[in-house]
C-alpha positions in Angstrom: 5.8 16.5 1.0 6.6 19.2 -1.4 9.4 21.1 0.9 12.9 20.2 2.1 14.4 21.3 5.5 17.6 22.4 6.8 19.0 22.7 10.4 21.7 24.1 11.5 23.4 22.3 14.3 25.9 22.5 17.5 25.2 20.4 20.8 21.4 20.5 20.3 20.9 17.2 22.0 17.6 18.9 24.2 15.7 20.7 21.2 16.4 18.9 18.2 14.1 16.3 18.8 10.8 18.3 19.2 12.2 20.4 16.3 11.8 16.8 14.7 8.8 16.1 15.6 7.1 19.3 14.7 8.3 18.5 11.2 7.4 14.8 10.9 5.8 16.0 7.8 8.9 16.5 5.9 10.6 13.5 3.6 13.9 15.7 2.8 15.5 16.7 6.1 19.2 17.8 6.1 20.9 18.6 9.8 24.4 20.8 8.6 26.3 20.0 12.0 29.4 21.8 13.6 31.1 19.0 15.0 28.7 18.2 18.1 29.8 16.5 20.6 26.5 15.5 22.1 24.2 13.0 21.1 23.2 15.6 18.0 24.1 13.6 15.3 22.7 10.4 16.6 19.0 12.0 16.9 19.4 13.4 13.7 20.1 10.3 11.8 17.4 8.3 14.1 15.0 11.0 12.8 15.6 10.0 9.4 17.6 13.0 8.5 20.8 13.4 6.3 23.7 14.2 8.1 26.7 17.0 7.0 29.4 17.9 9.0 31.1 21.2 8.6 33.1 23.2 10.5 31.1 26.8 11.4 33.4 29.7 10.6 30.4 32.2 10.3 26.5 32.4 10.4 26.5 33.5 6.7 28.9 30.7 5.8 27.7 27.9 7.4 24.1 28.8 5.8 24.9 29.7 2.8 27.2 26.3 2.5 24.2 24.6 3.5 21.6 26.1 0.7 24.1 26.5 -1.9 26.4 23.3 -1.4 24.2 20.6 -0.5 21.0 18.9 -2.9 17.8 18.8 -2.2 14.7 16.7 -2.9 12.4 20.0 -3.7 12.8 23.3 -4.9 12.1 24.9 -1.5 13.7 24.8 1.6 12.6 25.6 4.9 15.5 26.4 7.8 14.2 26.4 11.2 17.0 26.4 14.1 16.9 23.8 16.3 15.2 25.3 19.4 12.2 26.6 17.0 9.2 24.4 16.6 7.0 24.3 13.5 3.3 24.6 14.0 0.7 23.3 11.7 -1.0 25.7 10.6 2.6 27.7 9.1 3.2 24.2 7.5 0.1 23.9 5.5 0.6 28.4 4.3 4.2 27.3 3.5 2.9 24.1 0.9 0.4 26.5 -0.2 3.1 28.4 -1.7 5.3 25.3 -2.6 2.9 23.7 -4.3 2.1 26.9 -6.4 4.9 27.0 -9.7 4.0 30.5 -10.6 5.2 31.8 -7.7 7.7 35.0 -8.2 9.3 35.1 -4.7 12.9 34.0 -4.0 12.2 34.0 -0.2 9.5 34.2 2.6 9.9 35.9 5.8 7.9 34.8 8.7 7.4 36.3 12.4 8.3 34.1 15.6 6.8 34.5 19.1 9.5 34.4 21.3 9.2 31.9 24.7 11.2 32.9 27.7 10.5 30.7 31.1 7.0 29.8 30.4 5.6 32.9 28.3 5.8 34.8 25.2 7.4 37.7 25.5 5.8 40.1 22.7 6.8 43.4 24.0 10.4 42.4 25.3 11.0 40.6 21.7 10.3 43.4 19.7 7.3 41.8 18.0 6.6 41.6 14.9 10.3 40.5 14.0 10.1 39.0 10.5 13.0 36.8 9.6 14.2 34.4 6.7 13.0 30.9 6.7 11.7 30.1 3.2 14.1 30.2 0.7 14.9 28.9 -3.4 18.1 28.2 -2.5 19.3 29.0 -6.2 17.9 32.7 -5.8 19.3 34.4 -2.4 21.9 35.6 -0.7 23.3 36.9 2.3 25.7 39.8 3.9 26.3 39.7 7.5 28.6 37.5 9.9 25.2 37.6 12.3 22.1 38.1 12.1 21.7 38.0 8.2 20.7 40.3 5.6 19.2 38.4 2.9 18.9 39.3 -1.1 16.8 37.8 -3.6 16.4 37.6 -7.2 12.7 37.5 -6.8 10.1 39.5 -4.8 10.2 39.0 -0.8 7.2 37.5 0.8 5.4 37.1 4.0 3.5 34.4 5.6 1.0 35.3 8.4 1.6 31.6 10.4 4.4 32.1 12.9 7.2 29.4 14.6 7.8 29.3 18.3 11.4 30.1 19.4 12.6 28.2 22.7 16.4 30.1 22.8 16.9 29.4 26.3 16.1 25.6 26.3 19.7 24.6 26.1 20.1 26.9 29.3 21.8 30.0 30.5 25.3 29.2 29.9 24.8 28.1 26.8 22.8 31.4 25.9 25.7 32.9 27.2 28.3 31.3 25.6 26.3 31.4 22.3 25.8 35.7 22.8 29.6 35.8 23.3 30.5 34.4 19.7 27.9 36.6 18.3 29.2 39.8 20.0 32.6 39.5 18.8 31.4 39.6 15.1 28.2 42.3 16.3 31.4 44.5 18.0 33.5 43.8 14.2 30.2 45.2 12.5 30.0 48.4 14.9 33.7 49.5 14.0 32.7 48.7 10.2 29.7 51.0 10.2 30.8 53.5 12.5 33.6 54.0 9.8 32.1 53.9 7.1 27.9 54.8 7.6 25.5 57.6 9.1 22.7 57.7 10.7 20.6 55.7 8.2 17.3 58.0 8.6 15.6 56.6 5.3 15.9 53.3 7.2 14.1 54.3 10.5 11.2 56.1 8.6 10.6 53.0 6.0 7.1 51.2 6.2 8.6 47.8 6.5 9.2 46.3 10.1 12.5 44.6 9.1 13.9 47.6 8.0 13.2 49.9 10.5 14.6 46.9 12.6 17.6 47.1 10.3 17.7 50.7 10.9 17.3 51.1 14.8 20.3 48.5 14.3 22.7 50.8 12.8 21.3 53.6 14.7 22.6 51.6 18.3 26.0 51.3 17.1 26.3 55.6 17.0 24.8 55.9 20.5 26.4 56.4 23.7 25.6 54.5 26.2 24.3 51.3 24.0 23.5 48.7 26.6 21.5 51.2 28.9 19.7 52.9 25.2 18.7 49.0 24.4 17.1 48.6 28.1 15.2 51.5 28.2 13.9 51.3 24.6 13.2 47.5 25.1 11.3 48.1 28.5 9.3 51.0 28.4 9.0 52.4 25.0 8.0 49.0 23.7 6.2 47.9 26.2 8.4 44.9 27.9 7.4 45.5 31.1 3.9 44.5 30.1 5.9 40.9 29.8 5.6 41.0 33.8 9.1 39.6 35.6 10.0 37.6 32.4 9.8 40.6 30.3 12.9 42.5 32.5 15.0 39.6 33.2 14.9 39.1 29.1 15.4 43.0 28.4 18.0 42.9 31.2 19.6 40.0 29.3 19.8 41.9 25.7 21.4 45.1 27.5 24.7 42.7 28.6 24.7 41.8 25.4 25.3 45.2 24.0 27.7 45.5 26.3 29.0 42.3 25.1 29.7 44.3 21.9 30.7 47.6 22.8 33.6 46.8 25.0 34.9 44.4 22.7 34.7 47.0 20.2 36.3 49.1 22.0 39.1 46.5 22.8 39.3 45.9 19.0 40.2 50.0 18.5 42.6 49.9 21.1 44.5 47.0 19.7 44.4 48.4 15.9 46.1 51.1 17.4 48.4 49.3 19.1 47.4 50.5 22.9 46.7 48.2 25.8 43.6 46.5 26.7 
């Protein structure tokens, strides 16, 4: 009992609770929820967790509100979404570390395996994908409306356990829906960097995973053709077709949502220069 969680919450009636129950070690749980009007709340407080309601302008501010703004019981805190479950044997690395006082780092990252209808897709997910779970909430912070960059105070660690990522339990609309808030703030990022960045080689030839990842990022938004770039690098060069039928519907899935972005960016120029959409 020497780490506090927090979830982040909208509608998450059909995940929460085995998110719950994968953490049933945890005496400090905080659900941050964005008005839900599903049973959320309810299974949150009958799970013993304390309850916040905020209303979710961003990714970055609703997490940062909830690291920054709200107390915890221990110094570190764990944020898992809602649709991930915890295994055991990442909850017994992750008190290793708690547990230890001298330890430098202001976060951890940690790699997921990604389920899609019944299987893990490791080629179509771009595994290894290390992201920020473990944090000293005092020590980081974040840039990004999506898909975060974080920045610490401290060293950046790893931890070799990884959690299980169900994003399609809530179903495809909801996948759907979800991919269309984040494209409208992906599509604002695009017309940022295209303004103002290159072709971030130093990225794509760095030894760490998460910044090549971060690099192959900014490289997409100065391609043509983006959705179709995404589907072929997703599918053959990395291997997603080894993921057998779910591995293309998934890949297939991840090229709309490029186009998601790319037309609304292109919308978003149009309308800056005062043209018709």
């Amino acid at each position: 009992m020497c780490i506090s969680v927090l979830i982040l919450t909208l509608n998450e009636e059909k995940n929460l609770p085995a998110c719950l129950k994968s953490l049933a070690w945890c005496d400090d749980i905080v659900v941050l929820d964005s008005y839900s009007t599903d049973r959320t709340v309810e299974i949150a407080k009958a799970g013993g967790a304390r309850v916040y309601q905020r209303e979710h302008q961003s990714e970055a501010s609703q997490r940062l509100h909830g690291l920054k703004e709200i107390s915890y019981k221990h110094a570190w805190v764990y944020m898992p979404d809602a649709d991930e479950i915890t295994p055991d044997d990442l909850y017994q690395e992750m008190k290793v570390i708690a547990t230890d006082p001298t330890r430098p780092e202001s976060f951890f990252r940690i790699r997921f395996k990604n389920m899609f209808m019944g299987r893990w897709i490791k080629h179509s997910s771009l595994y290894p994908t290390w992201t920020a779970r473990l944090f000293r909430p005092e020590r980081v912070h974040a840039t990004r409306e999506v898909h975060l960059n974080w920045t610490g105070d401290g060293p950046v660690g790893r931890i070799n356990a990884h959690y299980l990522h169900y994003s399609f339990n809530n179903g495809m609309n909801a996948w759907f829906d979800k991919h269309n808030r984040y494209s409208a703030a992906e599509a604002r990022e695009t017309i940022k960097s295209l303004k103002t960045s290159g072709v971030p080689w130093r990225m794509l030839l760095d030894k760490r995973p998460e910044t090549r990842r971060k690099g192959l990022k900014e490289l997409s938004m100065h391609l043509p053709f983006r959705p179709q770039a995404r589907f072929l690098y997703m599918y053959l060069l990395r291997g997603g077709f080894l993921d057998g039928r779910q591995g293309y519907q998934y890949c297939r899935l991840l090229a709309i949502y490029e186009y998601m972005i790319t037309i609304k960016a292109e919308e978003m120029r149009r309308r800056d220069q005062g043209l018709s959409v």
